[in-house]
N, CA, C and O atoms as a Maestro MAE file, in Angstrom:
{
 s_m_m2io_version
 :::
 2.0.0
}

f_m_ct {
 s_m_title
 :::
 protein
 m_atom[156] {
  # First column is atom index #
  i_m_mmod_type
  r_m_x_coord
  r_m_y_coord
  r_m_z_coord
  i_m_residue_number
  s_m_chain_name
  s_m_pdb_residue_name
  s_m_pdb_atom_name
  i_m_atomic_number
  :::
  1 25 -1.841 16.218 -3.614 1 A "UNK " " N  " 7
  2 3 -2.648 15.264 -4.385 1 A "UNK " " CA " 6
  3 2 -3.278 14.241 -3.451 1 A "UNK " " C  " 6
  4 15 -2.835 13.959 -2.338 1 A "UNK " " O  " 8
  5 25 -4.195 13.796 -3.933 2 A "UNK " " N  " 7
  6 3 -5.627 13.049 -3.058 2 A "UNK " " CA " 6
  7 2 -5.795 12.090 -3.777 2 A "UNK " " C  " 6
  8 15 -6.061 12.179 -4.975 2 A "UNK " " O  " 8
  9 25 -5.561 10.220 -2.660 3 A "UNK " " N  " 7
  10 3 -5.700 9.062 -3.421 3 A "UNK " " CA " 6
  11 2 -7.120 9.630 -4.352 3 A "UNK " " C  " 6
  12 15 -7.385 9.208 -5.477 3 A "UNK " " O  " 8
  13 25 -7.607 10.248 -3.907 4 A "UNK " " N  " 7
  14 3 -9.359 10.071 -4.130 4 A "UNK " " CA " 6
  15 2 -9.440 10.721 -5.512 4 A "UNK " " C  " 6
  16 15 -10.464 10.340 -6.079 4 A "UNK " " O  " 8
  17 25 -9.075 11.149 -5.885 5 A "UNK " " N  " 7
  18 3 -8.218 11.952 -7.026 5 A "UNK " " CA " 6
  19 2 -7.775 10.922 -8.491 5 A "UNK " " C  " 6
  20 15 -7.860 11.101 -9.706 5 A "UNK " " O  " 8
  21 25 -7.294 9.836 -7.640 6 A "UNK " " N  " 7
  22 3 -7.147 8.905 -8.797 6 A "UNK " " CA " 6
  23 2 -8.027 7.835 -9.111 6 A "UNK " " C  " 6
  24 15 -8.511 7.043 -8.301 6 A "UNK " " O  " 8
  25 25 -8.251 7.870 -10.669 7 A "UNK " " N  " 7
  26 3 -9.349 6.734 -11.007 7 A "UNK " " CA " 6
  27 2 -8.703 5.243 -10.651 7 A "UNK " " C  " 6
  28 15 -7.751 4.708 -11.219 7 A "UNK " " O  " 8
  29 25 -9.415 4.781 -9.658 8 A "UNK " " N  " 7
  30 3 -8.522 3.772 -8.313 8 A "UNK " " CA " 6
  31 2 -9.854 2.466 -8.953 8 A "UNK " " C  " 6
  32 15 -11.053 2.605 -9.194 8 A "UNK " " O  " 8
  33 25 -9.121 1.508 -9.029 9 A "UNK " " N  " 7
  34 3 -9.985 0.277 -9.590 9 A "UNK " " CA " 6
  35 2 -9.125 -0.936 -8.638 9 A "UNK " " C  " 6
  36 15 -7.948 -1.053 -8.299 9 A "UNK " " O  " 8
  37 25 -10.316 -1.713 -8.422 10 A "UNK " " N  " 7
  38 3 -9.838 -3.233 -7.539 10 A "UNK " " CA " 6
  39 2 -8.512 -3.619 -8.622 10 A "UNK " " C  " 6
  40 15 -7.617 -4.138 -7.955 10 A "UNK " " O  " 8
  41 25 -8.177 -3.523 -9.933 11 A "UNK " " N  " 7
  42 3 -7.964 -4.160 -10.749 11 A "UNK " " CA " 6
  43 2 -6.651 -3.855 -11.144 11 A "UNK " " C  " 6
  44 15 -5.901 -4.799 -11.394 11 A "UNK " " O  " 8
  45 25 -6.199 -2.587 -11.253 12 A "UNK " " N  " 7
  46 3 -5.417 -1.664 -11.216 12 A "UNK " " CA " 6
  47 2 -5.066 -0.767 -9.905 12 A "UNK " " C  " 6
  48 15 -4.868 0.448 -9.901 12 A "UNK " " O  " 8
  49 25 -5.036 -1.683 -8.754 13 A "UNK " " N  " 7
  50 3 -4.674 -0.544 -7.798 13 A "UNK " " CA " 6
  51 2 -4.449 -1.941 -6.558 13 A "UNK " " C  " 6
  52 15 -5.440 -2.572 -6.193 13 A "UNK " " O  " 8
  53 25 -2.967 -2.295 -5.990 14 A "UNK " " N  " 7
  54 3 -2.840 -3.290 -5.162 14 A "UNK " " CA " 6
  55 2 -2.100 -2.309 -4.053 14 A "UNK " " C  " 6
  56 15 -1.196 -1.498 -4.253 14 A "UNK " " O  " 8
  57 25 -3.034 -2.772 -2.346 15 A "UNK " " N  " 7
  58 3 -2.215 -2.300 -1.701 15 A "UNK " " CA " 6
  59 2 -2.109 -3.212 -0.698 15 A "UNK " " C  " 6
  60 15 -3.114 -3.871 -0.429 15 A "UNK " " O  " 8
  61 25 -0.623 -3.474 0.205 16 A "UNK " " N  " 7
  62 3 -0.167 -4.550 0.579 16 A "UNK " " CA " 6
  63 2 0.281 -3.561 2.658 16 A "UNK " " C  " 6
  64 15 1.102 -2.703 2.985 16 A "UNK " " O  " 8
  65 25 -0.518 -4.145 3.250 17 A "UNK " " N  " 7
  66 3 -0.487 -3.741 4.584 17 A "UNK " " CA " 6
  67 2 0.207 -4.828 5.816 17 A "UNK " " C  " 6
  68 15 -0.202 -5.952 6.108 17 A "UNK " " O  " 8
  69 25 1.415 -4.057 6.424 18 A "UNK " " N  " 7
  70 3 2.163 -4.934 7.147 18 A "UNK " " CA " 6
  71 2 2.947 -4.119 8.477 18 A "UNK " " C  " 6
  72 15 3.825 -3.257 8.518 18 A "UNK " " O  " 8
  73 25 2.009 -4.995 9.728 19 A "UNK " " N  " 7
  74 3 2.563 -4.769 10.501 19 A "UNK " " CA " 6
  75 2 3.099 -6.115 11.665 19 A "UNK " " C  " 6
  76 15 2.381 -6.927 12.247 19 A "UNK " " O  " 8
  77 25 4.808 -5.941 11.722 20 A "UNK " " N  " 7
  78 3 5.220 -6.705 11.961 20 A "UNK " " CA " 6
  79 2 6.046 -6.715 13.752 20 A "UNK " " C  " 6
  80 15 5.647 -5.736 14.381 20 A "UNK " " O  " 8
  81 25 6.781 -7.366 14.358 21 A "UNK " " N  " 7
  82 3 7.353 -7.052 15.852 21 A "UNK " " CA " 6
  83 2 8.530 -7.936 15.730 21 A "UNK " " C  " 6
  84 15 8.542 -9.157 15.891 21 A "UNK " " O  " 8
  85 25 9.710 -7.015 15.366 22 A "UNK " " N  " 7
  86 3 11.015 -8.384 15.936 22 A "UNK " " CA " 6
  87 2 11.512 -8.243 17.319 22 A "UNK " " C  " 6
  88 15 11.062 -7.678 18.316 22 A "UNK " " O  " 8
  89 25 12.442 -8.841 17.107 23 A "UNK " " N  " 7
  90 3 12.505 -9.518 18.599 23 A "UNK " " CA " 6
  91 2 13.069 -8.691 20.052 23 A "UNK " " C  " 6
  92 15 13.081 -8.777 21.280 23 A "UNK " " O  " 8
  93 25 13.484 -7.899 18.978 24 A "UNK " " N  " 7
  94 3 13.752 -6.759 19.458 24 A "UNK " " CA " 6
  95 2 12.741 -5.553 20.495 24 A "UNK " " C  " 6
  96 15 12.795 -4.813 21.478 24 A "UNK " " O  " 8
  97 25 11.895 -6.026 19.449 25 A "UNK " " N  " 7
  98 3 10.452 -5.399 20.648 25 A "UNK " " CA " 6
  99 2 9.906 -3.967 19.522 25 A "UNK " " C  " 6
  100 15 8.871 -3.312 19.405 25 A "UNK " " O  " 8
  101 25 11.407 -3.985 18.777 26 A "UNK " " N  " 7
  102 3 10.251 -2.433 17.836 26 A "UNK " " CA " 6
  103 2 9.377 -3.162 16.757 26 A "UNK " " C  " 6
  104 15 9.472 -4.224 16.142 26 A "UNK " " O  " 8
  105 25 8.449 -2.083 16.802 27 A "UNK " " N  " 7
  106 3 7.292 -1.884 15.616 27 A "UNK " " CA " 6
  107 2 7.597 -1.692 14.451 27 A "UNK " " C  " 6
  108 15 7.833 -0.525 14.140 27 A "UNK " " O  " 8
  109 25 7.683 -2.569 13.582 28 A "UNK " " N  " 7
  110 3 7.863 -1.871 12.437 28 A "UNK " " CA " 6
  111 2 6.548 -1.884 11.496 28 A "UNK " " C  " 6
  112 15 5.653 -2.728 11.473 28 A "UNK " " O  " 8
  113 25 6.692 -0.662 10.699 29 A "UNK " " N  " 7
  114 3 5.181 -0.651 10.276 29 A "UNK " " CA " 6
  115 2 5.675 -0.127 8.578 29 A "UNK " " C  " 6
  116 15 6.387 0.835 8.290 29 A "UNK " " O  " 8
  117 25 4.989 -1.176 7.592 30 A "UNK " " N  " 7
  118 3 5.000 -1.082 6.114 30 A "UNK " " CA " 6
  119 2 4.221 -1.353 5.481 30 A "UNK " " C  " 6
  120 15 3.565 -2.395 5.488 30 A "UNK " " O  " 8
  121 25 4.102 -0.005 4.464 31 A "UNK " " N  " 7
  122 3 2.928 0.265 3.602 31 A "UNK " " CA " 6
  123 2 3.463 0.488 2.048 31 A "UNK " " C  " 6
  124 15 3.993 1.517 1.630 31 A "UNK " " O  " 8
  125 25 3.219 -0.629 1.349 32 A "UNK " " N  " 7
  126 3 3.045 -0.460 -0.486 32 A "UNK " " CA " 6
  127 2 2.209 -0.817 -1.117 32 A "UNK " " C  " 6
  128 15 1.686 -1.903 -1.366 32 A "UNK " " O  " 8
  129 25 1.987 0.883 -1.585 33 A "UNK " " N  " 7
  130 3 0.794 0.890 -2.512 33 A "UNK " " CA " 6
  131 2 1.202 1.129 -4.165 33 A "UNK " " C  " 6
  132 15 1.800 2.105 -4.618 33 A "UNK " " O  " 8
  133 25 0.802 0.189 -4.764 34 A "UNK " " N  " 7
  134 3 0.937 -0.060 -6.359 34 A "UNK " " CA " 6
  135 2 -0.122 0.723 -7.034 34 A "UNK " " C  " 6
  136 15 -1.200 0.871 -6.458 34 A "UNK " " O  " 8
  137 25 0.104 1.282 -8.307 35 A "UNK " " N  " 7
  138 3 -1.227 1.522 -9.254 35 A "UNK " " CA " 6
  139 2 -0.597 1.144 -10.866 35 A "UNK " " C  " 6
  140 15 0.454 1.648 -11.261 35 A "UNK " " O  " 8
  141 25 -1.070 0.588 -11.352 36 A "UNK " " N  " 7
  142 3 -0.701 0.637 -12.522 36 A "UNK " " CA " 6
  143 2 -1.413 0.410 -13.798 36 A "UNK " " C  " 6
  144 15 -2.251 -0.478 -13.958 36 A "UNK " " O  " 8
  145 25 -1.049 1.233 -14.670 37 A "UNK " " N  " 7
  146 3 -1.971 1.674 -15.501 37 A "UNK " " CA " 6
  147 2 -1.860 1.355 -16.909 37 A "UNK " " C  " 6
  148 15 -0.845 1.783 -17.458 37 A "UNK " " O  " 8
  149 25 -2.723 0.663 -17.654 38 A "UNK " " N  " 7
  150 3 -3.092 -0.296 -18.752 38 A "UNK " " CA " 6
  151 2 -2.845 0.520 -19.780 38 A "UNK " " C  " 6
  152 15 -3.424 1.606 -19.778 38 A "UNK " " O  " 8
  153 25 -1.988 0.207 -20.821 39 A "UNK " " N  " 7
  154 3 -1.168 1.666 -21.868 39 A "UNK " " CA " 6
  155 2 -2.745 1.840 -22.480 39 A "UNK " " C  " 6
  156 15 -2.990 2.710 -23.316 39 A "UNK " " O  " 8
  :::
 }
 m_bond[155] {
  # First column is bond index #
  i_m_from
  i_m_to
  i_m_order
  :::
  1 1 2 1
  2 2 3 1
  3 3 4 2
  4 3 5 1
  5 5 6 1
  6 6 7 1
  7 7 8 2
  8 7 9 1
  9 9 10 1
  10 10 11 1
  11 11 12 2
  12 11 13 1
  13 13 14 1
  14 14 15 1
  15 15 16 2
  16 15 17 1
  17 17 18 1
  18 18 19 1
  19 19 20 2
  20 19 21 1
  21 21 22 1
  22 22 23 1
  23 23 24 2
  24 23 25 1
  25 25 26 1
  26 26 27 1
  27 27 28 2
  28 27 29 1
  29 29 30 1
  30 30 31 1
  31 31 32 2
  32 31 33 1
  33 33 34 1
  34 34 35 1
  35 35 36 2
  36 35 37 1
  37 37 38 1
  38 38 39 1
  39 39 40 2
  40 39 41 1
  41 41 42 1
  42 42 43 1
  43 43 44 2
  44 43 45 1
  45 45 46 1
  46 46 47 1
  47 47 48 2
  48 47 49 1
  49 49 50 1
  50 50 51 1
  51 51 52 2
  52 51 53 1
  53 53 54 1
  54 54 55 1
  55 55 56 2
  56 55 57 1
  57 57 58 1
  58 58 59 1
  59 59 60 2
  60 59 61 1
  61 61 62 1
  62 62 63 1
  63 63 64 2
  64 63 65 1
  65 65 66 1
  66 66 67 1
  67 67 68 2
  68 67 69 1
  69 69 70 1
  70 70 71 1
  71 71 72 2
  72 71 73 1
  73 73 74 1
  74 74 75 1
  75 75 76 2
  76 75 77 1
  77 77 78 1
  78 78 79 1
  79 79 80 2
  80 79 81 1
  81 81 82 1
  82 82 83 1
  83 83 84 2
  84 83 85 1
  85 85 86 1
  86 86 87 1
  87 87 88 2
  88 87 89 1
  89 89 90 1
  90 90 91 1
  91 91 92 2
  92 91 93 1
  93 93 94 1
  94 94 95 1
  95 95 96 2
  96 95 97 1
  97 97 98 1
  98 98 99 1
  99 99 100 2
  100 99 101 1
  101 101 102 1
  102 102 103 1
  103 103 104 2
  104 103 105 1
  105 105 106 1
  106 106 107 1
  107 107 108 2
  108 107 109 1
  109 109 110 1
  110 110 111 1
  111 111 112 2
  112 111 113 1
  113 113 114 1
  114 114 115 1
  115 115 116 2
  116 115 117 1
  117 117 118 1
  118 118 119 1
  119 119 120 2
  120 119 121 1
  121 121 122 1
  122 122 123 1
  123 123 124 2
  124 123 125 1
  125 125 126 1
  126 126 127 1
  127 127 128 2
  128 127 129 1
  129 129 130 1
  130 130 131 1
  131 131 132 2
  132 131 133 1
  133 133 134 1
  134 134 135 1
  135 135 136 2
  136 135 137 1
  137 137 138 1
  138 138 139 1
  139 139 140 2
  140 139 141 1
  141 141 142 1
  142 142 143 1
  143 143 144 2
  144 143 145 1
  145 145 146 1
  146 146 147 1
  147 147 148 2
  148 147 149 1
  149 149 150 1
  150 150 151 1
  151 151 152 2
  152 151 153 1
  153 153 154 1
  154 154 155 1
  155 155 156 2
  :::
 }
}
């Protein structure tokens, strides 16, 4: 299945992009993507 696939609206569709470095020195890299849909 293909985001492109879903009827994707500014309104109904939040996605939250995060890339962060602790101190440690690793990369950590996090991605959540929401859709949610109006009954």
């Amino acid at each position: 299945m293909n985001l492109s696939d879903l009827p994707l609206t500014p309104s109904t569709t939040t996605m939250r992009f995060t890339v962060s470095d602790d101190q440690a020195g690793t990369e950590r890299f996090h991605l959540t993507f929401r859709v949610t849909r109006s009954p």
